[in-house]
Structures are given as C-alpha cells and as structure tokens.
C-alpha positions in Angstrom: 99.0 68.7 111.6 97.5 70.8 114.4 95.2 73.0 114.6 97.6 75.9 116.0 100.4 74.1 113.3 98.3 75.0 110.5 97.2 78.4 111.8 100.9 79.1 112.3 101.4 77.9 108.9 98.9 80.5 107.3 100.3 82.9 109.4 103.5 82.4 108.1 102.0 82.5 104.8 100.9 85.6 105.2 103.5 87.5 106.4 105.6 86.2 103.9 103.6 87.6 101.4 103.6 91.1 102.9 107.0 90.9 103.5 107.2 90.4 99.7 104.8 93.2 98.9 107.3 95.3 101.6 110.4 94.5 99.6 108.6 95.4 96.2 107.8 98.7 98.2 111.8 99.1 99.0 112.8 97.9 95.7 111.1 101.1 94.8 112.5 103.3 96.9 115.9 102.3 96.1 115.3 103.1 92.9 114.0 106.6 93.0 117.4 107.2 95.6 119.5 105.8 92.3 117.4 108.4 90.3 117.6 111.7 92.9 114.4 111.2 93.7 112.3 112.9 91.8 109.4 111.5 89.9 110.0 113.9 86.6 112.1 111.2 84.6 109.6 108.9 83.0 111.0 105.6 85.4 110.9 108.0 88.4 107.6 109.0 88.0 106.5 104.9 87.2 107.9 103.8 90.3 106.2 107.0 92.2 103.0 105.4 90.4 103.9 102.0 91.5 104.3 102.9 95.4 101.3 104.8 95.0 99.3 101.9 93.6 100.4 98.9 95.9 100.1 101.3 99.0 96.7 102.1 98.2 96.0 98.4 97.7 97.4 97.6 101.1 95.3 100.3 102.7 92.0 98.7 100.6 92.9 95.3 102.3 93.3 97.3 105.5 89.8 98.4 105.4 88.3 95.0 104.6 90.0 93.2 106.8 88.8 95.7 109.8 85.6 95.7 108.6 85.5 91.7 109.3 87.1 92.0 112.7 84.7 94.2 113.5 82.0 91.4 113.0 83.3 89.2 115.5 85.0 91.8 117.7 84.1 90.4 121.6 85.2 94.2 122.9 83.4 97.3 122.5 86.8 99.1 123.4 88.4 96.9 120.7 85.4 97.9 118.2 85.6 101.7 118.6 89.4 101.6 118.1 89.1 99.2 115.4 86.2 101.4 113.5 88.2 104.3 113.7 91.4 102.4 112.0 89.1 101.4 109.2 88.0 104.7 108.5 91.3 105.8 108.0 92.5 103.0 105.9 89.8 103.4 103.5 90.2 107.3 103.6 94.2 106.3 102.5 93.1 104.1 99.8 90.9 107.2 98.8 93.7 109.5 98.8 96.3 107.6 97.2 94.2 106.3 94.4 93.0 110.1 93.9 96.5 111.0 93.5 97.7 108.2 91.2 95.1 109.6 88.8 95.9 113.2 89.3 99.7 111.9 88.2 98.1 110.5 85.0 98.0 106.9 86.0 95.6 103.8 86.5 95.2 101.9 89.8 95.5 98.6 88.8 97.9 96.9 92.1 96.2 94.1 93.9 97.3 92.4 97.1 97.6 88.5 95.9 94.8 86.5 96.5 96.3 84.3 98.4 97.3 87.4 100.9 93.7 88.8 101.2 92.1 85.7 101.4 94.3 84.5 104.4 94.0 88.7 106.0 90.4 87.9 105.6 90.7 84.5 107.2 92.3 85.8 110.4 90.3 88.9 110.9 87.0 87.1 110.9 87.9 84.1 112.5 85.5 84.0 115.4 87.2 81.3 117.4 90.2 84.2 118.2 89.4 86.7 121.0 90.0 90.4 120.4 93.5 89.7 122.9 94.6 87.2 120.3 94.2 88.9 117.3 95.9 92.2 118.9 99.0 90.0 119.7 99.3 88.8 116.5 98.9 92.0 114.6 101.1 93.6 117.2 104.2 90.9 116.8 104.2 91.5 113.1 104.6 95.4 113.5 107.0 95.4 116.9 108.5 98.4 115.7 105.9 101.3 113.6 109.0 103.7 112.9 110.8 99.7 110.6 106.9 99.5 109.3 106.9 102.8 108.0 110.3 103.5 106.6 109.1 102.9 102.9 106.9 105.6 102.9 109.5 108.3 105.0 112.3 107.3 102.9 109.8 108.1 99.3 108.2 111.3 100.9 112.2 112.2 102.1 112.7 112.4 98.1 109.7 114.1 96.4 110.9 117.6 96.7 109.6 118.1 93.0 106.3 117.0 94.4 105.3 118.6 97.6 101.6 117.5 96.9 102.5 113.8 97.0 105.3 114.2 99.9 102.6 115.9 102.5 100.1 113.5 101.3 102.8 110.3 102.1 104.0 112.2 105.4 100.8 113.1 106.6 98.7 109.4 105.7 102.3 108.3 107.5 101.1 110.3 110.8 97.9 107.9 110.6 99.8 105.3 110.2 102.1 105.7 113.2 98.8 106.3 115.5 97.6 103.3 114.1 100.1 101.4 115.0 100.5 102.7 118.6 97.0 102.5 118.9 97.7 98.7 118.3 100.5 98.3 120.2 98.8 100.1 123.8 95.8 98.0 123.1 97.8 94.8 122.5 99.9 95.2 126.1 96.1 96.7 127.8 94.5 93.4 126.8 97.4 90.9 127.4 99.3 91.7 130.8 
C-alpha cells in the first residue's frame, strides 16, 4: 500500500469516527425533540448531560490537536490563526465542563483513542505543509452552518435553560468563526 493509500486510509478512519461521534450528538438531539426539549425530565436532562460531555471532549481534542500543529506549523499567518483557534477550543472545553457540573453531572466522555491518536497523527505530522493540512480540515467541514446543526438544533430547545442555550449559541458563534477562519485560509493558501 502507498504512502498517500494509507494516509487516505487513516483519514478515512478518522472521519468515520467523528462522523460516529456526530450521529451520537444527533441521536441526542432527536431525542430531547421527542421529549419537548427540555432537560427537566430525568432522560432530558441525561442527554443535555451527554451533549454537554462529548462536546466538551471534542473541544479538549480540538485544543490538543492545535497545539501540535502549531509545532510544525511552516506559516506565521497559519500560527497566529491557529493559536487563536486553540484558545478558544480549550476555553469551550472550560465552559462546557463547568456547566456539566453546575447541572449536577461528571465529565467523564472521551473521544476514542483511536480518534485522538490518528487527530494527533495528522496535526503533527511534519512532512504536511500548512496548505495541506488546511485542505484537509477544510474538505471535512465544506459547509460550517451542516457542522454546527447539533448544537443550533439543542440550544433551539433549552427554553427551560437559558444559561445552557446562550452558552451553546454563543461557543456556536466561535465555532462558525472558526470555521470561516479555516475555510478563507484554506482557499488564501491553495489558489
């Protein structure tokens, strides 16, 4: 096998465990719809827990895996953009795990292993240039208004909880600049 067929591969990997981590995420969502919404009936408030928890995991992974792109980052434009992502990642992780506790739960959601090893692996790979790595990230979120459905369509519900739907709709606006940021990068560095 190649060496771009097996770096496919692991790409492939990888997405499909996100994609697995993003239908968990919906899964949840469909169920506080089939509930009204609201997180005061014991399952509603579990699954409020649950997005809580595996959204804060993704935005731990998000931090880590900027931090080693940052290492072997070949732009100083890319690097600034990049810092400023992982600020607010880890800030989200911050935020959400704050407010899991304040809702009486645990964090205890972990990306699989598999996942954050292979994130890891592509972030810090040096032989990938800055342009590279931007495609990639940008072809897996082509469209940031898809990405960040899950968390719209939760916040859209938590009337009972204003707290938690400003924090969702707000970390959401991050999220969305994130993601343009990427995009307007992505086209900057390969056109």
């Amino acid at each position: 096998m190649s060496d771009k067929q097996a770096s496919l591969d692991r790409i492939e990997k990888t997405l499909e465990a996100v994609c697995g981590e993003i239908q968990t995420l919906r899964s949840q969502v469909d169920t506080l719809v089939g509930t009204g919404g609201a997180p005061t009936a014991a399952a509603g408030r579990e699954e409020v827990l649950g997005f809580l928890d595996g959204f804060r995991a993704g935005e731990a992974l998000g931090e880590a895996s900027l931090g080693a792109w940052i290492e072997v980052s070949d732009l100083a434009c890319v690097k600034g953009g990049l810092r400023t992502v992982q600020q607010r990642e880890g800030f989200h992780a911050r935020l959400l795990e704050a407010r899991v506790k304040e809702l009486g739960g645990t964090c205890s959601a972990e990306v699989p292993q598999e996942a954050y090893d292979e994130a890891m692996k592509q972030s810090s790979d040096p032989t990938k240039n800055d342009a590279q790595k931007m495609l990639e990230f940008a072809q897996r979120f082509p469209d940031p208004e898809a990405a960040l459905k899950p968390i719209h369509d939760l916040a859209d519900r938590l009337d009972a909880d204003p707290e938690t739907q400003t924090l969702l709709r707000t970390i959401a606006q991050d999220e969305c600049s994130t993601l343009t940021w990427f995009q307007e990068t992505c086209a900057a560095l390969n056109s």
